[in-house]
N, C-alpha and C positions, 0 to 999 in steps of 0.2 A: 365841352364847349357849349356856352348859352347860344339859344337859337336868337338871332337878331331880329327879328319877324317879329313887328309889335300884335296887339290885340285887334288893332281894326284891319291891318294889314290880314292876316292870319283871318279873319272872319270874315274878309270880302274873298280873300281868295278860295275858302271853302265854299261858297254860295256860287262864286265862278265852276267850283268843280261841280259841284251838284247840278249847277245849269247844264254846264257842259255835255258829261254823260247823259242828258237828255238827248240832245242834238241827234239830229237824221243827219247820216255822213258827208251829204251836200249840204247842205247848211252848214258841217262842221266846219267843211274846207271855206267857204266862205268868211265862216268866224275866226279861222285860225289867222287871216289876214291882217288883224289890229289886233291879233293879239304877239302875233311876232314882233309886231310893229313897236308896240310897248315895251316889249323885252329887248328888242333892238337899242331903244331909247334907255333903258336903264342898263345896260349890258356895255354899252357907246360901242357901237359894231353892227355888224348884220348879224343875224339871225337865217340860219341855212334853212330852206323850206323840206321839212322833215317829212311833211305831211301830218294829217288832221291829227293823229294818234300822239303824236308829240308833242304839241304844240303847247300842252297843258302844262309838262313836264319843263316844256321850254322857258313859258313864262314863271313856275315856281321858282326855277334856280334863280333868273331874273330878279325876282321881288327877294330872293334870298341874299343877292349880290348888292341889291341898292341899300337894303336895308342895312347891307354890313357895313357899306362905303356911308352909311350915317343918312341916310336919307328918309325926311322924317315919318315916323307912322300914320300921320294923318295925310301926307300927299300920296303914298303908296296905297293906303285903303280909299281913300277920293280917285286916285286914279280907277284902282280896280273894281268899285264903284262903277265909274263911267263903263269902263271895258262891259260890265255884267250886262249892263242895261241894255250896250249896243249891241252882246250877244242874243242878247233877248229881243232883240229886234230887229233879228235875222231869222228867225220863224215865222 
């Protein structure tokens, strides 16, 4: 099976990981707040608060799931995008 994860999708959300694993654990839990949020939004459901460890894993299936449902690459990498920056400014 072809991964439906386009190129910008796929290279925002690597740059989200690498942000991520930076993160001090309170900071994390903080970020993981919009980032549920967004997988919520692309998921159409909630998103069960897993805690900070998850939360990575949570929004990958997420951007896996919009992408498959056709949603296009460039609003999933502008999305994740935004997300990186707000994580990034939560330090």
């Amino acid at each position: 099976m072809l991964d439906p994860v386009g190129d910008s999708a796929r290279t925002e959300l690597d740059r989200l990981a690498h942000r991520w694993h930076t993160l001090p654990v309170g900071r994390a839990r903080s970020a993981a707040v919009p980032m549920r949020a967004l997988a919520a939004e692309w998921l159409g459901g909630p998103v069960e608060d897993l805690g900070p460890a998850t939360a990575l894993d949570q929004l990958r299936v997420a951007v896996y799931e919009a992408a498959r449902a056709g949603t296009p690459d460039g609003t999933l990498g502008g999305r994740l995008a935004d997300l990186r920056r707000e994580v990034s400014e939560t330090t």
